[in-house]
N, C-alpha and C positions, 0 to 999 in steps of 0.2 A: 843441244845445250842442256845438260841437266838442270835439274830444279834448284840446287844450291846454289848454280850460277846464275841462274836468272834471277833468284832472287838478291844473291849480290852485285848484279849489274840494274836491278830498279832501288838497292840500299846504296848505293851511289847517288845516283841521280835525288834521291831524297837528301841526300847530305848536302851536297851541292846547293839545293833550293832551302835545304834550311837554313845555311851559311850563308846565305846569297838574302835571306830573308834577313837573318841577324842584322847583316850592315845595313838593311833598310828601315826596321822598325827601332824603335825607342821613344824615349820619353820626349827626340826630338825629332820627329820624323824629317824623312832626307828624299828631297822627290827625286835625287840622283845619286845613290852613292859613289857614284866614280866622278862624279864633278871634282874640279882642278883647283875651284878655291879651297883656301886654307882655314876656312872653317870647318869644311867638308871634310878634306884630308886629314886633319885632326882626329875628328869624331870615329874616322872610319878605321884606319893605318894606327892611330895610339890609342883606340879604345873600343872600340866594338868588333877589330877584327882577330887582335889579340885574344880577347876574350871568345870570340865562340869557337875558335880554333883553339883553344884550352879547353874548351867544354867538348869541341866534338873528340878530341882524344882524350883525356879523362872519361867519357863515356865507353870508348872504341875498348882501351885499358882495362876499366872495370868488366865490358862487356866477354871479352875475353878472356879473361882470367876465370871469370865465371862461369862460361862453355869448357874450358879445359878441366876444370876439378868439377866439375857435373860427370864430365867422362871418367874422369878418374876414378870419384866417388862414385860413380855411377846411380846418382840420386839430384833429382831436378832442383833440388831446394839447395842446394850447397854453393856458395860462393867463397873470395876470400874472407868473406868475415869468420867461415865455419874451421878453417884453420889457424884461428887468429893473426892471418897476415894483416891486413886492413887493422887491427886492435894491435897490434905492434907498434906498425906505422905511426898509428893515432900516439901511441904512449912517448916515442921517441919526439915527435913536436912538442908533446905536451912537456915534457923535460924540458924543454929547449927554451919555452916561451917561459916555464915555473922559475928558470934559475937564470931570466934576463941575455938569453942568447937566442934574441927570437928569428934574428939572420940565419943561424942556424938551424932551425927547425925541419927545413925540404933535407938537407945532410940527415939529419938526427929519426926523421921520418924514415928514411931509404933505407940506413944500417941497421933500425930495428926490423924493416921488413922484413930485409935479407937474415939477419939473425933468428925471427923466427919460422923463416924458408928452411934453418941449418937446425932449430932445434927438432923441428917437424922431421927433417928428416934424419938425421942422429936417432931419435926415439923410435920413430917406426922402422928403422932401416930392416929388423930382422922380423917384421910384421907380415902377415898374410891377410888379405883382405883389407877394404877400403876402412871396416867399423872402429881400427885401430888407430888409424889415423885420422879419422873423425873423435876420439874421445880426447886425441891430445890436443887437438886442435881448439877442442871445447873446453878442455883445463887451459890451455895457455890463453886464449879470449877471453875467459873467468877475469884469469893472474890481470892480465894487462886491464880489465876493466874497472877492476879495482883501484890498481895502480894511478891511473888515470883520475878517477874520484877525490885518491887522496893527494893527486898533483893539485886539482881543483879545491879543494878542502885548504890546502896548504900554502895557496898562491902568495907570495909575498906583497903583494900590490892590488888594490881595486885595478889599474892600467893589466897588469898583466893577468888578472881576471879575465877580465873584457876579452883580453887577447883570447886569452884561450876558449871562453864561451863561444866568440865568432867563429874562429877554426874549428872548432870540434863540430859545429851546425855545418860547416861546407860552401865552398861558395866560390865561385871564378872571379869575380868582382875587382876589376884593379889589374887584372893580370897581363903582363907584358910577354913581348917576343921572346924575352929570358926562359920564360916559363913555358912557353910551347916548345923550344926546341927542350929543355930539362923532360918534362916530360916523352917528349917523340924518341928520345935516348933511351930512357928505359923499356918505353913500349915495343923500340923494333929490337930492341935485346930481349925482351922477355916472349914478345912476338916468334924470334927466331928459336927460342929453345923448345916454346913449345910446338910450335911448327917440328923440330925433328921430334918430337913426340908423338906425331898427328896417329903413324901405324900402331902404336904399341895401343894408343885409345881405341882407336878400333877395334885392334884383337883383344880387347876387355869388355868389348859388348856379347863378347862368348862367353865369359864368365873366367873365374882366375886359374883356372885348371887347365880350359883347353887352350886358352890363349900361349900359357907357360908350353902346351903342347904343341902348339902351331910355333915356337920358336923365339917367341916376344918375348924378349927380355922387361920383366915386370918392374927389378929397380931401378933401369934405367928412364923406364917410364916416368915413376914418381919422382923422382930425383927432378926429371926435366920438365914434368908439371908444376912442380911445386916450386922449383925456385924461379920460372918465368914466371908464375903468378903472382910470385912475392915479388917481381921484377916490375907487374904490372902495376900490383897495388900499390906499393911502394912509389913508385913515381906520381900513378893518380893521389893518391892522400894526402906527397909530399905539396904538391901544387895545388890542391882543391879543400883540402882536409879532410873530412868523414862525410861521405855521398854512398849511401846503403843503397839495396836493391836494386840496383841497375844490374849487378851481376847477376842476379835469377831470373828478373823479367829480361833482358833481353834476349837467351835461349832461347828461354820457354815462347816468347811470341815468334819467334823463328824457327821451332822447330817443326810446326806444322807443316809448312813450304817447303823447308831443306831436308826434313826425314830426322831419324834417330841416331842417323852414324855421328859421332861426338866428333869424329873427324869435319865433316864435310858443315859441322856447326858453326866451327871455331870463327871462319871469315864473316859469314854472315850476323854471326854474333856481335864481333865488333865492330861491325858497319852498322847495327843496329842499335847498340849502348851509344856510339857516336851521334848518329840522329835524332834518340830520344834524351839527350843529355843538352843540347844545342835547340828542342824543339822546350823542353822544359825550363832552360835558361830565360829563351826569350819570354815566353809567357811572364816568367819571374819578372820583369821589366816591365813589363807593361801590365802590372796590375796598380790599379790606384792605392797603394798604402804610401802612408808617410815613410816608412822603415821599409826599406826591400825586403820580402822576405829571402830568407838563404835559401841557397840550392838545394843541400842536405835534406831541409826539411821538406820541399817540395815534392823530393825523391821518397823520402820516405811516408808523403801523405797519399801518392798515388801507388808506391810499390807496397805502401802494406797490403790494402787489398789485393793486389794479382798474391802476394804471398801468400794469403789465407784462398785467394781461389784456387790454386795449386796447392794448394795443402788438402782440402777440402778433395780436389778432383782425384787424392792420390789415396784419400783415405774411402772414397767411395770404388775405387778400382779393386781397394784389398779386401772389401767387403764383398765384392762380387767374387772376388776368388774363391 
């Protein structure tokens, strides 16, 4: 058994015990979660099981999408936020909630994904190298983050304020059986596309010449990176709203164990964004504040640092060079 399977058959079993953890801790603890009364059954089936099973894929989602455009990009630091999928998404809810169509917002999230899955790839279509598609990716994140701002700036309502200050922080909080399968939708759609992309990432860890020489078709590649990512993000943002960092840290803590081939990344990737998105949820519950805090932020209080420790370890790499 190789090492990317081993370790995605112990990122199993971790998920399993974190989920399995979820329906037992809370703010009301359950000496049995499978107990038959209807208090239980309550707690467990319309609320806490819903929710970490949206956390553990929202995590898997993010984790993914972020192993695949690592490959593509061929740079550890890259997830969908670096091509502004994730900042699409976010701008399309935030329309939705701005102008009183907050039903609509998971819709309004997804079509922006996917639309800047199309602008991304429209623009770079006759592009060589990954730096290209990194710079539009970083103008369109700009566009949309802006946009966003002055959704926020603009809001017609304190209520739809609120709205949108909550969403944009992140958060599973509430989430029903609606929303797990919404999300599992797009995840094994965009799971599948990039899954047939898994060879062409490989033949890019030879760099873009000899890969085009070994036979890889390179726009088929991007093509099938880019829009299961925006397939991924898009479903996690529509369901969770804006949860950063999951996509860099969970590679980067797996690639130790599975190697560097961006192929043999992808599973263990999102077996590992799953577990530490469900292990971060719970925590979030069981902290004593009056105000839960959101997921988003919790993601992004423990993913800043890995980002700056992987920034740091990548700029001490190029110094030795």
């Amino acid at each position: 058994m190789s090492g990317a399977a081993r370790l995605s058959l112990a990122l199993i079993i971790i998920s399993v015990l974190a989920l399995f953890t979820a329906l037992y801790l809370g703010p009301v603890a359950l000496a049995n979660p499978l107990a038959s009364d209807d208090e239980t059954r309550t707690i467990v089936w319309q609320i806490r099981l819903p929710r970490a099973l949206t956390a553990w894929l929202v995590g898997a989602a993010l984790g993914l999408a972020g192993a695949a455009l690592q490959g593509l990009l061929r740079n550890p630091l890259a997830d969908s936020g670096v091509l502004g999928l994730s900042g699409f998404a976010a701008l399309g809810a935030v329309i939705a909630f701005a102008f009183g169509f907050a039903s609509l917002a998971p819709a309004a999230a997804l079509i922006f994904a996917l639309g800047a899955a199309a602008l991304v790839t429209v623009l770079g279509w006759s592009t060589r190298g990954p730096a290209s598609l990194v710079l539009i990716g970083v103008g369109l994140s700009s566009a949309a983050g802006g946009l966003i701002a002055l959704g926020l700036n603009l809001a017609p309502n304190p209520g739809a304020l609120s709205d949108l200050v909550n969403w944009t922080l992140g958060s599973v909080e509430g989430r029903s059986l609606n929303d797990v399968v919404l999300v599992s939708v797009f995840l094994i759609a965009g799971a599948a596309l990039i899954l047939f992309a898994a060879r062409g990432l490989q033949a890019l860890t030879l760099g873009e010449e000899a890969a085009a020489a070994i036979g890889a078709n390179l726009t088929r590649t991007r093509v099938l990176v880019v829009l299961g990512a925006a397939a991924c993000a898009g479903g996690a943002t529509a369901v969770a709203g804006v949860i950063g960092f999951v996509g860099i840290a969970a590679p980067h803590l797996v690639r130790v164990m599975a190697g560097h081939d961006p192929a043999r990344l992808l599973v263990p990737s999102a077996l590992a964004g799953g577990a530490m998105l469900v292990v971060a949820d719970t925590a979030v519950r069981l902290l004593p504040t009056d105000t839960e805090l959101k997921l988003g932020v919790a993601a992004a209080l423990v993913g800043g640092p890995i980002f700056a420790l992987i920034a740091a370890r990548l700029a001490s790499r190029s110094a030795e060079a």
